[in-house]
C-alpha positions in Angstrom: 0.0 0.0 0.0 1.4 3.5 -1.0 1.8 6.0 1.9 3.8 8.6 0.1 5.8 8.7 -3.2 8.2 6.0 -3.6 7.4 4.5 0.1 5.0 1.5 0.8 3.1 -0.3 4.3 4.0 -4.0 3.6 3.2 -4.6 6.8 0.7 -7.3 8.1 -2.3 -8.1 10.3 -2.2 -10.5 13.5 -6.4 -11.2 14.3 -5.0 -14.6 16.3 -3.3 -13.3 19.4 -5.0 -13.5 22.1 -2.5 -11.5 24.4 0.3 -9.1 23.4 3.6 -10.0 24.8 2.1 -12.9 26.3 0.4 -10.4 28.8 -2.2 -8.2 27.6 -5.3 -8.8 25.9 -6.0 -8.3 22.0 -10.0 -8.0 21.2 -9.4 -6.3 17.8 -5.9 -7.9 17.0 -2.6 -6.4 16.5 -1.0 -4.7 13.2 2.7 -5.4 12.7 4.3 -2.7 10.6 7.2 -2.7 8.3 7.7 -0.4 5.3 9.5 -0.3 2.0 11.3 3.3 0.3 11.7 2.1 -3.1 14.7 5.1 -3.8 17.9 4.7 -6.0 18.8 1.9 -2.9 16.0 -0.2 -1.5 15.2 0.6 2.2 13.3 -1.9 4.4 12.1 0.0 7.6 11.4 -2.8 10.4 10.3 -6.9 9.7 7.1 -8.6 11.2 6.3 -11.3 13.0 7.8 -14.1 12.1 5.0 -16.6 12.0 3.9 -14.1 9.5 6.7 -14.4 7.2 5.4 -15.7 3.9 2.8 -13.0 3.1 5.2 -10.6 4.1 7.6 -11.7 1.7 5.0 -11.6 -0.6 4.3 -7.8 0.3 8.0 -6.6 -0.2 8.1 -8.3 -3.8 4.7 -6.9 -5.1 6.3 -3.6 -4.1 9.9 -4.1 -5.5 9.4 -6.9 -7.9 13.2 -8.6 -7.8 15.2 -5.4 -7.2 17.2 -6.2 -4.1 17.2 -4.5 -1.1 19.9 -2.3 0.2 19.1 -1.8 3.6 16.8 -3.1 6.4 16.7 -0.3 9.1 16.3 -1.4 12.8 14.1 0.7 14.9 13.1 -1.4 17.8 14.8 -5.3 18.3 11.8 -6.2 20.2 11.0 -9.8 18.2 7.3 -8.6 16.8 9.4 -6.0 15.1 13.0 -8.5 14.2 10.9 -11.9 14.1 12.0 -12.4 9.9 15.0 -10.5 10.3 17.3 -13.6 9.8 14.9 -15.0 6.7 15.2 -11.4 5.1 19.3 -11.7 5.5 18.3 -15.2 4.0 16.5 -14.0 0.7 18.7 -10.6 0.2 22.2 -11.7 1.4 23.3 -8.5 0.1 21.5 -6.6 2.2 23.0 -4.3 5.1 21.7 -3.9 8.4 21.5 -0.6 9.6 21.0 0.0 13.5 22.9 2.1 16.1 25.7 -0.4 18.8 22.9 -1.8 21.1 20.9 -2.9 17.9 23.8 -4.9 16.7 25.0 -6.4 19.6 20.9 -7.5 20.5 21.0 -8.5 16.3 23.9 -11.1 17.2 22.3 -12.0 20.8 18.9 -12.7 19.2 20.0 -14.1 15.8 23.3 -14.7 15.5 23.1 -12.6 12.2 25.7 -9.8 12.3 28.1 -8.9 9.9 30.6 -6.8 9.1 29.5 -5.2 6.3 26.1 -3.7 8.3 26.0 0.1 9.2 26.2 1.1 12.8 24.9 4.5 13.4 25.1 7.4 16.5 22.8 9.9 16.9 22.2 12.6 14.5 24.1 9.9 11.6 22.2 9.9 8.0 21.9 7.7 5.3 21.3 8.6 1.6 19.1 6.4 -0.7 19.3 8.5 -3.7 16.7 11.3 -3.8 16.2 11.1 -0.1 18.1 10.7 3.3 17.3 9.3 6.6 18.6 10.8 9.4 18.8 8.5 12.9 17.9 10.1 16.2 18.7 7.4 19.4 15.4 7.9 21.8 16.4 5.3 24.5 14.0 3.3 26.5 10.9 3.5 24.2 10.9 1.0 25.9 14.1 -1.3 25.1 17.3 0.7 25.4 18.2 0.1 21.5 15.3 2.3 20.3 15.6 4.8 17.7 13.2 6.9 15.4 14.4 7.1 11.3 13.3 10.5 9.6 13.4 10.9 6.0 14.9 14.7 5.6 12.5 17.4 3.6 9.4 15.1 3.7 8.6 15.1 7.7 8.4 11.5 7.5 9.5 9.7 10.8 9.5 5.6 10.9 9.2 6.0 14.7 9.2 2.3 16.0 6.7 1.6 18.8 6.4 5.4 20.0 2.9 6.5 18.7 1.7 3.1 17.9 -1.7 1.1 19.3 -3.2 -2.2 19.8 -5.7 -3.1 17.1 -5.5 -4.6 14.0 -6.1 -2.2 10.5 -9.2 -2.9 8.7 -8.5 -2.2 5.1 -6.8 1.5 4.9 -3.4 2.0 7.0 -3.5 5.8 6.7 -5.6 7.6 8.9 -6.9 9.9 6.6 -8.5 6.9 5.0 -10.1 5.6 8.3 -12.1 6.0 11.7 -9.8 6.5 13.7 -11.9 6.6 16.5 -11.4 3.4 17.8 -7.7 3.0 17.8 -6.9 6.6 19.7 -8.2 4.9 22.9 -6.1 2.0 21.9 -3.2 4.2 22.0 -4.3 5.3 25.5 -4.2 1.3 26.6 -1.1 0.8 24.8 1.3 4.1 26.3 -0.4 2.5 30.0 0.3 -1.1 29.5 4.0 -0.7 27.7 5.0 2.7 28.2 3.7 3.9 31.7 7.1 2.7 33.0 9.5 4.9 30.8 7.1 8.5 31.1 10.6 10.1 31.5 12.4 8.8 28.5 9.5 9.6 26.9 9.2 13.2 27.9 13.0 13.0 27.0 11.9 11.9 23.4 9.2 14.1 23.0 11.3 17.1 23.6 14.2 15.6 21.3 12.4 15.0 17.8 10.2 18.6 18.6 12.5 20.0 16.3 11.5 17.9 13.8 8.6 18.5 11.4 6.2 15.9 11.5 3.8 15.2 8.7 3.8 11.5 8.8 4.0 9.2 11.2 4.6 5.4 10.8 4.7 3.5 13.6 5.5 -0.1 14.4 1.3 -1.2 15.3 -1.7 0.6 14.3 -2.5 3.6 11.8 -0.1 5.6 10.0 -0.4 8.8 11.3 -0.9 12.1 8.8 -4.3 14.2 9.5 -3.8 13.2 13.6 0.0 13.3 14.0 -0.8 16.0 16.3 -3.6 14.1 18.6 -1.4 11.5 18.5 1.5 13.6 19.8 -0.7 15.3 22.6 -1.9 11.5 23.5 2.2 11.1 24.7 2.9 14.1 25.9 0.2 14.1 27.8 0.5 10.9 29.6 4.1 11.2 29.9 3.0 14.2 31.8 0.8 12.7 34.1 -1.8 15.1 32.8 -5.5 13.1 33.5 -8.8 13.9 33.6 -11.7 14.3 36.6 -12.9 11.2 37.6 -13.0 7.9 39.5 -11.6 4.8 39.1 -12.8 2.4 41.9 -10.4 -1.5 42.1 -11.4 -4.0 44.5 -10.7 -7.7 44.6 -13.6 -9.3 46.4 -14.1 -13.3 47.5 -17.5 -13.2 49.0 -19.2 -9.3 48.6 -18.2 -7.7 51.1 -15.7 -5.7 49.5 -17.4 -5.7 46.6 -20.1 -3.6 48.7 -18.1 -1.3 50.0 -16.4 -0.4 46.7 -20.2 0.1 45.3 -20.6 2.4 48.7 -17.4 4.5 47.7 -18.5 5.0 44.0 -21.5 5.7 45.1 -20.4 9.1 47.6 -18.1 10.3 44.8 -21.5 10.2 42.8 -22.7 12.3 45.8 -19.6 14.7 45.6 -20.3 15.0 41.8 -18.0 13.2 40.4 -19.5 12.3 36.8 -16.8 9.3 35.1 -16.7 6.7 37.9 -15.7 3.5 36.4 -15.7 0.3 39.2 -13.3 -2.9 38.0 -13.8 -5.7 39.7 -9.9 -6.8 39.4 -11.1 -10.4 39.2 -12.8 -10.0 36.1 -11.4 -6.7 34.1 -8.6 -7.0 32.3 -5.2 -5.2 33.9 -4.2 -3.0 30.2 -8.3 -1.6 30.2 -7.7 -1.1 34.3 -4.1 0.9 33.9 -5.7 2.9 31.2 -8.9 4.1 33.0 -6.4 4.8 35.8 -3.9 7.1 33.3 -7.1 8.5 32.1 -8.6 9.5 35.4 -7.0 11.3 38.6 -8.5 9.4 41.6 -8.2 6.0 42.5 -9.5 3.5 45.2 -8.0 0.5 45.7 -9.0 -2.1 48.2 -9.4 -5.9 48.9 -9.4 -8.2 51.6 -6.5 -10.1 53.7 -5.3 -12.9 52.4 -2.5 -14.9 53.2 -1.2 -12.4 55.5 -1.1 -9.9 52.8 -4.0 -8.6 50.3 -6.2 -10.7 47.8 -3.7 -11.2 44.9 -5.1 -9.7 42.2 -5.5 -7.1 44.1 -1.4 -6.8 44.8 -1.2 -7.7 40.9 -2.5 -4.1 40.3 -0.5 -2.6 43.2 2.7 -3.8 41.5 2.1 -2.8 38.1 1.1 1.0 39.7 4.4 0.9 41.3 5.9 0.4 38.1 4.5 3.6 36.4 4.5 7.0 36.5 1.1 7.4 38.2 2.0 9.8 41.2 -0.6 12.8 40.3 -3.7 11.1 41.6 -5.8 11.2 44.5 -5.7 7.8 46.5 -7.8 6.3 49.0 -8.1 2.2 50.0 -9.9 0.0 52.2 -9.5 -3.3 53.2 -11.4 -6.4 55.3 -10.1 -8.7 57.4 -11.3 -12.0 59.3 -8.9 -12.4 62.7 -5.2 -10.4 60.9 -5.2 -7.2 59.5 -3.0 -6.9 56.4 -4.8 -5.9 53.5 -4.9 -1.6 54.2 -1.5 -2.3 55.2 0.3 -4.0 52.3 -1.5 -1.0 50.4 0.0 1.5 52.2 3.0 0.3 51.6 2.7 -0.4 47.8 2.2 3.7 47.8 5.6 4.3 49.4 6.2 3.8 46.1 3.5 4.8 43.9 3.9 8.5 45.3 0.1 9.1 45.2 -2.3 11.4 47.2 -4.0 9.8 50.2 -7.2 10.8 50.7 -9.2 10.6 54.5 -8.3 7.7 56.7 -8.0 4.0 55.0 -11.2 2.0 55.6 -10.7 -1.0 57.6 -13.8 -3.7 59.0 -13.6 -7.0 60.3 -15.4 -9.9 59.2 -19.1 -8.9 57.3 -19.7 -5.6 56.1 -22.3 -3.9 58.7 -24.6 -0.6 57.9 -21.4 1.4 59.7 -18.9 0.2 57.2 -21.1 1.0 54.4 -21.8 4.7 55.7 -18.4 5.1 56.1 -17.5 3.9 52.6 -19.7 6.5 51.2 -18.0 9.1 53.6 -14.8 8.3 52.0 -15.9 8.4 48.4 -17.1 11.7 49.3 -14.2 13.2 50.6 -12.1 11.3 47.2 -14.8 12.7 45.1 -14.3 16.4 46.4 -10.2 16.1 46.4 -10.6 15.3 42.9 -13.2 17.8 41.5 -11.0 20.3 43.9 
């Protein structure tokens, strides 16, 4: 598919997956994204999958016919992106890899597949194809250390790896102009929380490193190419980088039996009171963690809560607790509560999970023993009152 002049998506479509890196979960799919500049030299930006390999081959050569390529540019090592590397070097054993030193030495570590003849770029290095140049600019930590954004000089095009890409598989068109976008900028939103929280910094880092480029296109790794909405897409990572979130709720509980499944209903229920209009409730038993971390990016309260167990909190519970404490999620307003039958660990163990999240706490945590009574559930909507007040504050 032709994205500009003389530069092609031969990308391909995964609708199989059921969880992205083994971890999170794919309703619509995933895209895996590679490109072709068909220039004086032969540029191949990125592979795919590798259990995708045949049709991609088939892609490149209804693009390039049996010219051989040149290059194959490395943006990210990560093996959705570097799966058919090895079979590419197979088919085109002319062809030069071109990545910066940690991109080789992963190229050998993953592959054994280096050679002597590939290019090894620094920061600010170009590479000229004929009519156009790529220049390479090292953005480390989105999210491998390796990772590097290719911009083709005079045409604003960047190739920018898995910064600015989504979940979600493409449905005909690949350019967003030719598209609804509509579902895949939320996608975005679940993909920056579920693989990016971690690295806001680098990416703040990055952000203020390529502003100097102009930006009409670009091409990430997964999900639309972005031209009409490069700068929605833009203001989607620099705002969450930021920590920059909306007014709302976002209520977490891990429940056995009801009872703190009550008093998380009781807690949404006084935010309601305080006015808090976007109150979303997970049960963490049920919703999935990259939907949960997203509604949390997107909103700046939180309650968290669940009963003892094993001397510590319910697990799925602390599942959530350490993924938080992984991310940059320190501008919200936090409150938890916990149950507990004869040892009280659960508001505990949450308390100290925030030693490292950084967040807010809001009133006192709310602590019962055994079954929920009519006092525990007035003092649940007490608390969701107060949250729902620091957060509209």
């Amino acid at each position: 598919m032709k994205i500009a002049q003389d530069i092609h998506y031969v990308g391909v479509n995964d609708r199989t997956k059921h969880r992205f890196e083994g971890l999170w979960f794919l309703p619509a799919g995933v895209s895996y994204n590679s490109y072709i500049i068909a220039d004086e030299k032969v540029a191949l930006i990125d592979t795919v999958d590798v259990a995708f390999f045949a049709e991609y081959l088939a892609n490149i050569r209804q693009v390039i016919g049996d010219r051989p390529i040149d290059y194959l540019v490395i943006n990210h090592m990560e093996p959705d992106h570097s799966g058919s590397l090895a079979l590419i070097r197979d088919k085109y054993p002319q062809i030069r890899l071109v990545g910066n030193k940690k991109t080789m030495e992963m190229v050998q570590g993953f592959y054994g597949a280096a050679s002597a003849d590939d290019v090894v770029v620094a920061d600010g290095d170009t590479l000229a194809l004929g009519r156009r140049t790529l220049s390479f600019h090292l953005v480390p930590m989105l999210h491998w250390p390796e990772t590097m954004v290719s911009y083709v000089k005079g045409e604003g095009i960047m190739f920018s790896g898995d910064a600015f890409g989504c979940f979600g598989a493409l449905n005909g068109a690949v350019v967003d102009r030719d598209m609804d976008i509509a579902p895949y900028l939320p996608e975005m939103e679940r993909y920056f929380a579920a693989i990016l929280g971690k690295f806001c910094v680098p990416v703040r880092n990055a952000l203020k490193k390529l502003s100097g480029l102009e930006l009409r296109m670009i091409c990430p790794t997964h999900g639309p190419v972005w031209c009409e909405k490069v700068g929605e897409a833009v203001e989607v990572y620099r705002r969450m980088s930021h920590g920059e979130s909306q007014k709302g709720l976002v209520v977490c509980y891990g429940s056995m039996y009801g009872h703190t499944r009550r008093v998380a209903e009781a807690i949404a229920r006084g935010a309601a009171e305080a006015g808090v209009r976007k109150i979303i409730v997970h049960d963490l038993s049920v919703s999935q963690p990259s939907f949960v971390l997203a509604d949390i990016f997107r909103y700046n309260g939180l309650a968290i809560g669940g009963p003892t167990y094993n001397g510590g909190v319910f697990p799925v519970v602390e599942d959530l607790l350490k993924r938080l404490a992984g991310r940059d999620v320190k501008a919200h307003k936090l409150a938890w509560f916990g149950g507990f039958t004869w040892g009280s660990m659960a508001v505990k163990t949450i308390a100290a999970y925030n030693e490292k999240m950084g967040m807010t706490p809001v009133g006192e945590p709310l602590e019962w023993k055994q079954g929920t009574s009519a006092d525990t559930l007035d003092r649940a909507r007490a608390l969701g009152r107060s949250l729902g007040e620091a957060i509209l504050a």
